[in-house]
SEBALO-844877 format. One record per residue (C-alpha): x, z, y; chain. Coordinates in Angstrom, 1 decimal, m for minus. Layout:
R     px     pz     py firo
R      X      Z      Y    A
...
***
This chain:
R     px     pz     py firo
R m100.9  295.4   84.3    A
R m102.9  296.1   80.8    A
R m106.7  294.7   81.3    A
R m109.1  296.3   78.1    A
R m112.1  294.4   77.7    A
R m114.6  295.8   74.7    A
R m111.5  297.0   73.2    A
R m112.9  299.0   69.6    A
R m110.6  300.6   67.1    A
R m111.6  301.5   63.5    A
R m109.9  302.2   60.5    A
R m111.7  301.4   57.6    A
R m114.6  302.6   58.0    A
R m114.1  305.1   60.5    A
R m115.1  304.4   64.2    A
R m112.2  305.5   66.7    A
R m113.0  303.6   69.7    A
R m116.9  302.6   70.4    A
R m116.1  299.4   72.7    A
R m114.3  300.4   76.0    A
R m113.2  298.8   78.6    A
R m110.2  299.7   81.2    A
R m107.3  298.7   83.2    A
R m104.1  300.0   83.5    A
R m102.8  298.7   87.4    A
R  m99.4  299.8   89.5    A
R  m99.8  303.1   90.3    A
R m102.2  304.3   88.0    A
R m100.5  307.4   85.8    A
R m103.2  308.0   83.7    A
R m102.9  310.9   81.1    A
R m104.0  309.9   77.9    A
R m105.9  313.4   76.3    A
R m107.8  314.1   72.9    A
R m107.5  316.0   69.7    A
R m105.0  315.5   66.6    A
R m106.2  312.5   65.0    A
R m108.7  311.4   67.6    A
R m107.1  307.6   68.3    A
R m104.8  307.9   71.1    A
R m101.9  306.8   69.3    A
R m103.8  303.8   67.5    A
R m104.9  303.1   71.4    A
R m101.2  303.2   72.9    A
R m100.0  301.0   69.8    A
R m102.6  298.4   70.4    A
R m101.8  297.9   74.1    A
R  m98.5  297.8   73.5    A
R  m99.3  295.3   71.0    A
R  m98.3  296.5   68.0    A
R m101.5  296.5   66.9    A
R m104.3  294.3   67.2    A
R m108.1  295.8   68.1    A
R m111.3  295.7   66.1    A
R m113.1  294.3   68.8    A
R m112.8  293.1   72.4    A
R m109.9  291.6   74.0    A
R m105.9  293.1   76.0    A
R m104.7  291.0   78.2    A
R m101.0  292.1   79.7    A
R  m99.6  290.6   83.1    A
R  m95.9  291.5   82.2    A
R  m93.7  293.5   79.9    A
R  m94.5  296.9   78.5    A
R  m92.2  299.8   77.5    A
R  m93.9  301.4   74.7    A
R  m92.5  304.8   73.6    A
R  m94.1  305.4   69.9    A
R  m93.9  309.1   68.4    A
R  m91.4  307.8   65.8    A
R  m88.9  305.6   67.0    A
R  m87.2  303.4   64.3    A
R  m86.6  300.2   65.8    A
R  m82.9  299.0   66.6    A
R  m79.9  298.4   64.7    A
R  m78.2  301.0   63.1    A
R  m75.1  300.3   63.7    A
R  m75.2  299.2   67.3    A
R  m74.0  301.8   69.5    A
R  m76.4  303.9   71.3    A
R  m75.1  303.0   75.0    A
R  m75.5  299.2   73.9    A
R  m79.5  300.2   72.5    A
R  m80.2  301.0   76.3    A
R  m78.7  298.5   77.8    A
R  m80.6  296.1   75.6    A
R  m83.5  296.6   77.6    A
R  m81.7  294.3   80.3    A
R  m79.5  292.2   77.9    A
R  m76.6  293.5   79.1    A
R  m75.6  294.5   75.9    A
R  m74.7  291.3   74.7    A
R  m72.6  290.5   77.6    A
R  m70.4  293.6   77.9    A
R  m69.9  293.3   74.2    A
R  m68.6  289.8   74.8    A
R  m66.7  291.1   77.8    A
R  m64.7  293.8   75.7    A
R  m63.8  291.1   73.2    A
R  m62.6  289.1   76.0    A
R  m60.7  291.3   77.8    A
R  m58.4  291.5   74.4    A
R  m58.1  287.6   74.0    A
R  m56.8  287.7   77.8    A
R  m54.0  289.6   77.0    A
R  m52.8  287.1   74.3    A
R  m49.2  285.8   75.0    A
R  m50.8  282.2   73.5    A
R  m51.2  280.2   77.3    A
R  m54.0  278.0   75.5    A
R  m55.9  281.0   74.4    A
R  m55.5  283.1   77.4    A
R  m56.9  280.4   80.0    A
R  m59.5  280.1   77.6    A
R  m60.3  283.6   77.9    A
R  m60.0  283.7   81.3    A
R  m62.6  280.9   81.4    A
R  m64.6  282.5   79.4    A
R  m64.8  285.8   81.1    A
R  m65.4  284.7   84.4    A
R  m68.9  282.8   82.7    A
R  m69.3  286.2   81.0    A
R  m68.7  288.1   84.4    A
R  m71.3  286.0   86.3    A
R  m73.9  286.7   83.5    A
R  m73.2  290.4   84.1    A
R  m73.3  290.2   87.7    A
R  m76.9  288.2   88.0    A
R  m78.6  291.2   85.7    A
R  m77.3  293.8   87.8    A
R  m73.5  294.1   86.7    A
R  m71.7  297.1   87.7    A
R  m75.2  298.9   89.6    A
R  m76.8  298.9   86.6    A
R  m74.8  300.0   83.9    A
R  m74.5  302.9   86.5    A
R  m78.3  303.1   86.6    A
R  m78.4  303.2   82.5    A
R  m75.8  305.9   82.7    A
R  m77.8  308.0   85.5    A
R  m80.7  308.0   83.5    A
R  m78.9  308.7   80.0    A
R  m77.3  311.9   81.4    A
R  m80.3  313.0   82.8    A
R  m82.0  312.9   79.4    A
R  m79.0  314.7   78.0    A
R  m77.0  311.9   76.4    A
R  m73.0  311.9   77.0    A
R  m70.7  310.0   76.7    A
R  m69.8  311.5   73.2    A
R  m73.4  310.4   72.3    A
R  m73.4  307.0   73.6    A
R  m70.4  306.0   71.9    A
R  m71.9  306.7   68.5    A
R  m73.9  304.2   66.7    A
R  m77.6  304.6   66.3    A
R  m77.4  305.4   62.6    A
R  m75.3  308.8   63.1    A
R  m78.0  310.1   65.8    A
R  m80.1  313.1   64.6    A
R  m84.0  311.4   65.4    A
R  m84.0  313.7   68.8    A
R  m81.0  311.4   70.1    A
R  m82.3  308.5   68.9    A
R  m86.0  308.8   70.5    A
R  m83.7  310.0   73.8    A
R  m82.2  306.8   73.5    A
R  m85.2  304.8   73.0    A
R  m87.1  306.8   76.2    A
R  m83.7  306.0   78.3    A
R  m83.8  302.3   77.0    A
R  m87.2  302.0   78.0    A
R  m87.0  303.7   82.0    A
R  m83.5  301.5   81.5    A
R  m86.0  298.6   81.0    A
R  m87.7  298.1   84.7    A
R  m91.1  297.1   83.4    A
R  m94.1  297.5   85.5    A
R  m96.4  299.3   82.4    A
R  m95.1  302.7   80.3    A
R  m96.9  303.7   77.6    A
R  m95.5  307.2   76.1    A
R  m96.4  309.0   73.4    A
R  m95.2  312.3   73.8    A
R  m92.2  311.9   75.7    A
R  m91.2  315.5   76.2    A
R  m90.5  315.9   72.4    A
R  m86.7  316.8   71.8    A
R  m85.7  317.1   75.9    A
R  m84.7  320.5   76.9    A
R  m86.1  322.2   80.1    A
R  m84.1  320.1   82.6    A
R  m84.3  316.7   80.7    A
R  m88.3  317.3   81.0    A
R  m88.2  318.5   84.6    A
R  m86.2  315.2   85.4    A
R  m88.8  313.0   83.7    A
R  m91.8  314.7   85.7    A
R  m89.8  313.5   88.9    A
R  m89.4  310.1   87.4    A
R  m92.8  309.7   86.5    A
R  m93.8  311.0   89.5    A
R  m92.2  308.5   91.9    A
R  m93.1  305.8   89.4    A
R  m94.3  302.8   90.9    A
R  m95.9  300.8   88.1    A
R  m98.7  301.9   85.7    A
R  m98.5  304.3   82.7    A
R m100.5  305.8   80.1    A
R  m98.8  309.0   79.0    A
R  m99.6  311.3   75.8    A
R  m98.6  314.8   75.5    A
R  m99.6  318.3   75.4    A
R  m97.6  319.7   78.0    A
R m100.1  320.6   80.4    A
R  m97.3  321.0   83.2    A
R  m96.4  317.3   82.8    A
R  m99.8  316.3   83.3    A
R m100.4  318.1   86.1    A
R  m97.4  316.9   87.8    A
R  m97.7  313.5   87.1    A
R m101.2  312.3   86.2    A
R m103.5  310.9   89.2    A
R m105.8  309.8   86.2    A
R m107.3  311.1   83.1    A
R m108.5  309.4   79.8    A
R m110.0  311.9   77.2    A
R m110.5  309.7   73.5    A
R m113.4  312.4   72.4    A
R m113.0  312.6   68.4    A
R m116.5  313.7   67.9    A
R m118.6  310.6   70.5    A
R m115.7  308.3   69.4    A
R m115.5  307.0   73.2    A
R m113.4  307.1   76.1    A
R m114.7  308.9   79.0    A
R m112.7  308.0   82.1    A
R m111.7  310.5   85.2    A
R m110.4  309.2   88.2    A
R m108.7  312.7   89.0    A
R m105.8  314.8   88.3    A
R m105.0  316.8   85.5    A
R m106.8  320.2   87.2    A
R m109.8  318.6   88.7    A
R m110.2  317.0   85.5    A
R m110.4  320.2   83.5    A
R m112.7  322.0   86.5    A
R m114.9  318.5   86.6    A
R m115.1  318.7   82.5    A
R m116.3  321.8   82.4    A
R m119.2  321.2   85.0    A
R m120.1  318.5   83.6    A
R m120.6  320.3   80.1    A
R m122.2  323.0   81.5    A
R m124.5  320.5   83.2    A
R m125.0  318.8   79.8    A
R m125.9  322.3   78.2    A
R m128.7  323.1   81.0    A
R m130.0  319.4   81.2    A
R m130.8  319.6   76.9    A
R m132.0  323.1   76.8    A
R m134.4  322.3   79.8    A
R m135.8  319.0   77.8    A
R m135.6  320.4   74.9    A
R m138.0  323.5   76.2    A
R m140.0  320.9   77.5    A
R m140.3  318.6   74.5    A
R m141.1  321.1   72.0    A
R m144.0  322.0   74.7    A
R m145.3  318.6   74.5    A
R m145.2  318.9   70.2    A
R m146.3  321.7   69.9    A
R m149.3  320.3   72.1    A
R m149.8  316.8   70.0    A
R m149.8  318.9   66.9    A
R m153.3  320.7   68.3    A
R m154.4  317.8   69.2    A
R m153.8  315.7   66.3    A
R m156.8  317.7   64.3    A
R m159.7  315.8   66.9    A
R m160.0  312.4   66.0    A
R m160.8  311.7   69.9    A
R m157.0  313.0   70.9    A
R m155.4  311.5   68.6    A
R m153.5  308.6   70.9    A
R m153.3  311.9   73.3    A
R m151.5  313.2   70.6    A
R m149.4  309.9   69.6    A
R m148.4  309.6   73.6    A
R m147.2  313.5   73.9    A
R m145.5  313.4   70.7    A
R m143.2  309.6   72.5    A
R m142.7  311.1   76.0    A
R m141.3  313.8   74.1    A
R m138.6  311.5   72.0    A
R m137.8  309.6   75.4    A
R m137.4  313.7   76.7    A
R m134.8  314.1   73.8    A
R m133.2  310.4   73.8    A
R m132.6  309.6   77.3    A
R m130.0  312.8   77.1    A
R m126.3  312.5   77.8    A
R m124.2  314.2   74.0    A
R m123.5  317.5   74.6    A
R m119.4  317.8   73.3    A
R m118.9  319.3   70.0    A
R m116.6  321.4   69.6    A
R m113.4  320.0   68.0    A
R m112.4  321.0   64.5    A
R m109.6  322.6   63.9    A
R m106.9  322.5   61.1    A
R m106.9  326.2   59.5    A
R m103.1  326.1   59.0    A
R m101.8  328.3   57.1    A
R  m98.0  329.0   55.0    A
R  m97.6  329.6   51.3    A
R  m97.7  332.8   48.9    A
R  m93.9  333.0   48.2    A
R  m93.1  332.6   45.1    A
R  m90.7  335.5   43.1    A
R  m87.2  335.3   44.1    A
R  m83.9  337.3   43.9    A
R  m82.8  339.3   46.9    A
R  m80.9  336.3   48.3    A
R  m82.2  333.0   47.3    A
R  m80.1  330.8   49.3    A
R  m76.7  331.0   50.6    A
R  m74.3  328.6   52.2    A
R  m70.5  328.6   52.8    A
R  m68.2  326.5   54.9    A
R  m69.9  324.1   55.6    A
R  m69.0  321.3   57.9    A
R  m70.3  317.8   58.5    A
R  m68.6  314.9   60.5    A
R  m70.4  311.2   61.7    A
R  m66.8  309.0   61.7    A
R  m64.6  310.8   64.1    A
R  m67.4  313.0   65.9    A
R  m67.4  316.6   64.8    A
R  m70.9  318.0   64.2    A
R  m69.9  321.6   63.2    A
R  m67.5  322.9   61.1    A
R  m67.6  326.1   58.5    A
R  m70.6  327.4   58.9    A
R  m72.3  329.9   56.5    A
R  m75.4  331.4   55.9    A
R  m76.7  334.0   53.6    A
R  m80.8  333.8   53.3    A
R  m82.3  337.1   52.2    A
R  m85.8  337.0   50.5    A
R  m88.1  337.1   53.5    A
R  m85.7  337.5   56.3    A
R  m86.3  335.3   59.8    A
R  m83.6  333.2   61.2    A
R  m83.7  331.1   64.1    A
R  m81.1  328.1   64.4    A
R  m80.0  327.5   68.2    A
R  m77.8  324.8   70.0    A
R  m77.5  322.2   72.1    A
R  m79.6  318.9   71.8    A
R  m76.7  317.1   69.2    A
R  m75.2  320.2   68.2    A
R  m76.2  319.5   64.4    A
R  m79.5  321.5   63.5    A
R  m81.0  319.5   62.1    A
R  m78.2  318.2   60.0    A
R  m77.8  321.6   58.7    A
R  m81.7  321.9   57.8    A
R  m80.9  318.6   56.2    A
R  m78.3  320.1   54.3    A
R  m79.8  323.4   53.2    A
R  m82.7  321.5   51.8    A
R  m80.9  319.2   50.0    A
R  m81.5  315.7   51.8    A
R  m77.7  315.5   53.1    A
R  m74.7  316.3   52.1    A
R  m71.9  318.3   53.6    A
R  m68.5  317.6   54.4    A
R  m67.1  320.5   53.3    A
R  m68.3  323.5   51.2    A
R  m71.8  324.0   49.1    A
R  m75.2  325.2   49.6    A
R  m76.2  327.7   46.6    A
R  m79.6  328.2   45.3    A
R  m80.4  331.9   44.5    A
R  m82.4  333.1   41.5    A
R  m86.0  332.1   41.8    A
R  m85.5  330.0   45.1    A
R  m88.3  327.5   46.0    A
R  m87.3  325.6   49.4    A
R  m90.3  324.2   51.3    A
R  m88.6  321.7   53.9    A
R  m90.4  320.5   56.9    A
R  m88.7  317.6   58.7    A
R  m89.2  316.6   62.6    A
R  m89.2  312.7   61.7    A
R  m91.3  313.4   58.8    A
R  m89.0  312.3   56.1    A
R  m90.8  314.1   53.3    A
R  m93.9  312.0   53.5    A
R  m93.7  308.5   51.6    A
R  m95.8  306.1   54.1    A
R  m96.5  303.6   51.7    A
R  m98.8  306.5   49.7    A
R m101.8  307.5   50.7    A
R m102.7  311.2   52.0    A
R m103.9  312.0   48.7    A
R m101.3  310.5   46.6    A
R  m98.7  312.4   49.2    A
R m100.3  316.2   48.8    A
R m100.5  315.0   44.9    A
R  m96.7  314.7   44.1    A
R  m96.2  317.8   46.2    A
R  m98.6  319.7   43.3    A
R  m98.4  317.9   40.4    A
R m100.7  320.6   38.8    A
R m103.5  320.8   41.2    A
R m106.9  318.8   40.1    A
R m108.1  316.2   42.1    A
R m110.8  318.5   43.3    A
R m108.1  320.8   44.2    A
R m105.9  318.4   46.1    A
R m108.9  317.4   48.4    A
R m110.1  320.5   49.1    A
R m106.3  321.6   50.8    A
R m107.0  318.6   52.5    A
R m110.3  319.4   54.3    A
R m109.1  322.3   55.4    A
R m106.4  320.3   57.2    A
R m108.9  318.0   58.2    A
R m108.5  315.3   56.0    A
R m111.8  314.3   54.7    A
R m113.8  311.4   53.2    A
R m111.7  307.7   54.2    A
R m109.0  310.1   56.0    A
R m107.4  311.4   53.0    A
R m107.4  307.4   51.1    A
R m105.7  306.0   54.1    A
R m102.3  305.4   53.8    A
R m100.1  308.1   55.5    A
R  m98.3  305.3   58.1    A
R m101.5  304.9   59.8    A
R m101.3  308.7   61.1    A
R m100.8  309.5   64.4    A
R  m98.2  312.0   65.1    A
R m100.2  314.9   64.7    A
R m101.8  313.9   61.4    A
R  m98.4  313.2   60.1    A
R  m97.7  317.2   60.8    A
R m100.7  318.4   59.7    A
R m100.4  316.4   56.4    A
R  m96.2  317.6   56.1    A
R  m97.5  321.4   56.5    A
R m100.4  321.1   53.8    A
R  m97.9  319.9   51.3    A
R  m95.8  323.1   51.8    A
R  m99.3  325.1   51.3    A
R  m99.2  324.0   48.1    A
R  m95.6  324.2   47.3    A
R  m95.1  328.3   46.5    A
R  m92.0  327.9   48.4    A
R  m89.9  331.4   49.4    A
R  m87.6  330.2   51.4    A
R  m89.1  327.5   54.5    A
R  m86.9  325.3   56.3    A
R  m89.1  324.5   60.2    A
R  m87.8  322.0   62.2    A
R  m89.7  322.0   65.2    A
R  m93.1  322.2   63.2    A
R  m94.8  322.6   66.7    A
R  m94.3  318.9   67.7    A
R  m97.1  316.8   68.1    A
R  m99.4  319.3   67.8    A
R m102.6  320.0   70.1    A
R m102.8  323.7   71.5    A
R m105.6  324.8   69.2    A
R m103.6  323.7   66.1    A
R m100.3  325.0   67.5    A
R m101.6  328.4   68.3    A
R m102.9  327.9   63.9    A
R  m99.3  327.4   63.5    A
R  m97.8  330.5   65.2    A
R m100.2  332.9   63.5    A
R  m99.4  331.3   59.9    A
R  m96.0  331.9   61.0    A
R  m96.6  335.3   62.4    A
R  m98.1  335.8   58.5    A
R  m96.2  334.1   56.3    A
R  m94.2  336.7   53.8    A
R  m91.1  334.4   52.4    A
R  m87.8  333.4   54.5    A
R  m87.7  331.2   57.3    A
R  m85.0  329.3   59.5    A
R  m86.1  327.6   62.3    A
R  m85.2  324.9   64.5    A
R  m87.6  324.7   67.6    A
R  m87.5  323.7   71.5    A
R  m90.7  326.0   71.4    A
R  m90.4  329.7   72.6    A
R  m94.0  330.9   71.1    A
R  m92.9  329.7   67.9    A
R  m89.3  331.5   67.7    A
R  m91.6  334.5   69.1    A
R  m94.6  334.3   66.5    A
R  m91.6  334.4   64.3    A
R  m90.1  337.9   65.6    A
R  m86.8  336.5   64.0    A
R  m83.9  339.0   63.3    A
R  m80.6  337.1   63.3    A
R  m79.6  333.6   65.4    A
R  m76.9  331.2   64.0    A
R  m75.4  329.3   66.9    A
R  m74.2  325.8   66.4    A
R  m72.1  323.9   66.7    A
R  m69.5  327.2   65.9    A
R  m71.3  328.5   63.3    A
R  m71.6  332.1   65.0    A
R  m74.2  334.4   63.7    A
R  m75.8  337.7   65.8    A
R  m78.6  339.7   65.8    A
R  m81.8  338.6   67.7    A
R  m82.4  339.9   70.9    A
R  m84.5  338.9   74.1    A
R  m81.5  337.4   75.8    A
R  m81.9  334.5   73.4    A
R  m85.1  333.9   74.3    A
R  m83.9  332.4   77.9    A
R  m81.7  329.7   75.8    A
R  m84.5  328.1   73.4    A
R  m85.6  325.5   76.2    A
R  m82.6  324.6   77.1    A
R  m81.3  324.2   73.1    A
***
């Protein structure tokens, strides 16, 4: 259980949180809703502790499994089965096991008893955190979130960042804690990894706090909803599920709207009134007392909701370029022994659409990677055409320097923009005032995309390189997304899990992986994008 008592957030000088007090108990699935940049990442990291609150006071009765947007915690080179079975300890022990098991088979008596010995300690240890039943539990719930064998026998390091946040979300279900807090867990899960976790969550018998914009999740699984409101900076609470929350929203706006108008009708009445009287000396208190009751009219009034801002997203004016600015032959890319793909090529004509498809692991990423420069190939060469300008937006957010500031980030990106010039792109990506001086790993999720697209408005690029640009993303700036993309005149390739974006972009060829095939586009693809 998570007890908030006068919890407040802030960030410099901005006011996320107005004190707030809640409680997070077993069976509470509360969905955690607001707009991009609104707190409820800053909220999930603080109860998870991570964090620690302006204001007010968390007290936690047990463990948490926190889920952040952007996992990098673990070792890089421990293997990804070991990661989630961490969660337990068991790592530990069935490491020591394995390096047993060879000293038993030592012709050396001495050494072998010794092993022996040893292993039967080990096996005991093994045994009294679940043993055998849970390693099968930490398997079940791997391959349900589309991690094989193949997978789990990598380290953490060769993982594209969708394995590795699969990894951390199995770890943490792995874990058994009574609390969840996930933030945005259906990012990078394919249709039937997603439909899997709504039953999960579903017959989840702690507490959990959940973030994400997939309505369908929400509905399923929340009994509880928490709306952060950007513009009141407090947390209304609704003891309902995700559609009564949106009907009960709504009437309560509407009976917000009617409540002001009527007070308002009646209060500039009563002004209108004290002004008259205000010219006769002998009504002048008259006056003074219609002129209060109609401030206590006006005061005594619930806010009525602004409506929330909304990033005007938009791509770049492609720069001049030669019929085929990029092209790429035979190229392959191995992690140790595991094949990612192997002679792949692509040819990039000047504002042609190409949408990269294939199974979670299957190396899309890598190859957007490799186009743009980031990683190298195993085999054969990317060539830049005459004129090519590559605008390269990464899922983990690799482009942005988190020890900059938002200002300092969009800077570098257009070295020959004024100052005047840099903040201005900014506000219109909502990054105003304190916002655009705070550092960039401060931003939630969604601020973190907002700020990785503004610096390819400014880049001129011809040739963009998406992967999976809808992530994180609230539905009013995801639907800003898929008309800039709908508009944008250069060359694309994109890598998505999102079937409005690949159809905003009317793409005209596919490029399969991990075989490297290339067709034209046609509906039937359509039906694999949630499942790639």
């Amino acid at each position: 259980m998570i007890t908030a008592q006068a919890v407040e957030l802030r960030i410099g000088a901005r006011v996320l949180l107005e004190p707030s007090t809640f409680r997070i108990a077993a069976g509470d699935r509360i969905g955690l809703v607001g707009r991009n940049g609104a707190g409820k990442t800053t909220l999930t990291k603080t109860l998870a502790g991570q964090t620690q609150p302006t204001g007010g006071q968390i007290a936690r009765s047990s463990e948490v499994g926190y889920l952040p947007q952007d996992p990098s915690s673990g070792d890089l080179e421990q293997l990804a089965l070991d990661r989630v079975l961490s969660a337990r300890g068991l790592d530990e022990v069935v490491r020591a096991m394995r390096e047993t098991e060879g000293a038993m088979a030592s012709a050396d008596d001495e050494t072998r008893e010794a092993a022996m010995e040893r292993y039967s300690r080990l096996d005991a240890r093994f045994n009294a955190a679940g043993g055998y039943a849970a390693e099968s539990e930490a398997h079940r719930i791997t391959s349900n979130l589309g991690l094989d064998d193949r997978v789990l026998s990598q380290t953490i390091g060769t993982l594209s960042g969708g394995q590795r946040r699969r990894v951390e979300l199995a770890r943490i279900l792995f874990s058994g804690v009574d609390t969840l807090l996930l933030d945005e867990p259906t990012n990078h899960l394919d249709a039937d990894s997603i439909a899997w976790l709504r039953d999960y969550l579903k017959a989840y018998s702690g507490g959990f706090i959940v973030i994400s914009h997939d309505a369908d999740l929400l509905r399923a699984t929340v009994n509880k909803v928490f709306h952060l409101d950007a513009n009141r900076s407090q947390l209304d609470q609704y003891s309902l599920g995700w559609d009564a929350y949106l009907l009960q929203r709504e009437t309560d706006e509407k009976r917000r709207r009617r409540e002001r108008a009527n007070a308002e009708k009646k209060a500039s009445v009563l002004i209108a009134q004290a002004d008259k009287m205000r010219a006769k000396a002998t009504k002048a208190v008259a006056a003074q007392n219609m002129a209060r009751r109609a401030e206590r009219l006006l005061s005594g009034l619930e806010e009525v909701r602004a409506s929330d801002k909304v990033a005007r997203l938009r791509f770049p004016d492609p720069a001049p370029c030669g019929r085929t600015p990029l092209t790429a032959e035979g190229l392959s890319k191995s992690y140790g022994s595991q094949e990612v793909f192997t002679d792949v090529d692509l040819a990039i004509d000047r504002g042609s659409k190409v949408v990269v498809l294939g199974l979670n692991g299957a190396g899309k990423t890598t190859l957007l990677r490799i186009l743009g420069g980031i990683e190298k190939s195993d085999t054969g060469e990317v060539k830049p055409g005459h004129g090519l300008k590559l605008g390269y937006y990464a899922q983990e957010h690799e482009t942005l320097d988190l020890d900059r500031t938002v200002v300092e980030n969009l800077r570098s990106s257009a070295p020959d923009l004024t100052d005047t010039q840099v903040r201005s792109v900014l506000g219109s990506f909502l990054f105003s005032g304190d916002d655009a001086d705070k550092p960039a790993r401060v931003l939630s999720g969604g601020e973190k995309t907002r700020l990785a697209l503004a610096a390819l408005v400014v880049s001129s690029a011809n040739v963009l390189l998406l992967d999976e640009p809808t992530n994180n993303l609230d539905p009013a700036s995801r639907e800003e997304i898929l008309a800039a993309l709908r508009g944008y005149q250069g060359a694309v390739v994109l890598v998505s899990h999102d079937e409005g974006a690949v159809s905003a972009l009317d793409p005209e060829r596919v490029l399969l992986l991990p075989d490297g095939d290339e067709d034209l586009w046609g509906p039937a693809y359509l039906d694999l994008i949630a499942l790639a």
